[in-house]
C-alpha positions as CSV (number, residue, x, y, z in Angstrom):
1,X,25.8,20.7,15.4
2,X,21.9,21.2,15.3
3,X,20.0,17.8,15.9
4,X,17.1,17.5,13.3
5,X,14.1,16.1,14.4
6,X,12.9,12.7,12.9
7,X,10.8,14.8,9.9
8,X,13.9,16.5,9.1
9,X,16.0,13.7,9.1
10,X,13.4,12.5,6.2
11,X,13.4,15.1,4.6
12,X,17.1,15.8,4.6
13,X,17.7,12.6,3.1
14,X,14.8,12.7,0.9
15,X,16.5,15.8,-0.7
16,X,20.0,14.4,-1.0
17,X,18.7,11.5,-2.9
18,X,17.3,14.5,-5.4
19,X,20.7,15.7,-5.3
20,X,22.2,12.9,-6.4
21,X,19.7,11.6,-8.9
22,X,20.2,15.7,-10.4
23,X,23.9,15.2,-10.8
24,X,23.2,11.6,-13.1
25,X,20.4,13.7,-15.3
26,X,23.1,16.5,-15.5
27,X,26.1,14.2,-16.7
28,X,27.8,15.1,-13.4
29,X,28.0,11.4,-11.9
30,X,27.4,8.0,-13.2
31,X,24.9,5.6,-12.7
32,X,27.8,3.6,-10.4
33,X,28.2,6.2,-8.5
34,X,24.3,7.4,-8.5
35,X,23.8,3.8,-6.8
36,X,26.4,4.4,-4.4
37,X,24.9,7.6,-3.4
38,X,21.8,6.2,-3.1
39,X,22.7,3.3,-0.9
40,X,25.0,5.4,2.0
41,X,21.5,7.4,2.3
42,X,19.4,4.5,2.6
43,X,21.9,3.0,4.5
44,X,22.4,5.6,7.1
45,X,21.1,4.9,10.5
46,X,20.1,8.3,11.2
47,X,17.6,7.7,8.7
48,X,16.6,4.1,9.7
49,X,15.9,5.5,13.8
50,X,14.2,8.3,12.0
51,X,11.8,5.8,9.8
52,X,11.4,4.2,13.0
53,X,10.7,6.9,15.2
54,X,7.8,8.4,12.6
55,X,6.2,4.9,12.3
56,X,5.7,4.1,15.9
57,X,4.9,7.3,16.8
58,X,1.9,7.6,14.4
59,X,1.3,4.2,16.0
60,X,1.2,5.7,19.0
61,X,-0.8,9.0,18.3
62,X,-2.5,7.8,14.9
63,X,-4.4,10.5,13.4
64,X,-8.0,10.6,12.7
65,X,-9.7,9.9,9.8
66,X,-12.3,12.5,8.6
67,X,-15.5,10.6,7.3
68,X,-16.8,11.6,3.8
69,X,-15.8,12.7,0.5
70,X,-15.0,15.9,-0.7
């Protein structure tokens, strides 16, 4: 099994969230079952440690800011 770094682990669940909101437009699940689908990827912990991971890190190693306006 590949391990996805904490980006892909965003963006992996970013798109199965798409996914499921694709199937309610497209009459293929409820709005229950959207929910449901919604919540298991918010609640995965993968995702949490990922969230985590990101947010420290650019804690950590912020990036800087370019002065001006373009």
């Amino acid at each position: 099994m590949v391990r996805l770094n904490p980006a892909e682990q965003i963006e992996q669940s970013y798109d199965e969230a798409m996914i499921a909101l694709a199937d309610y437009l497209t009459h293929q699940r409820d709005a229950t079952a959207t929910v449901d689908a919604l919540i298991r990827i918010l609640d995965h912990d993968g995702l949490r440690n990922a969230i985590t991971e990101v947010l420290v890190d650019s804690r950590v190693h912020p990036r800087t800011r370019v002065s001006g306006r373009l």
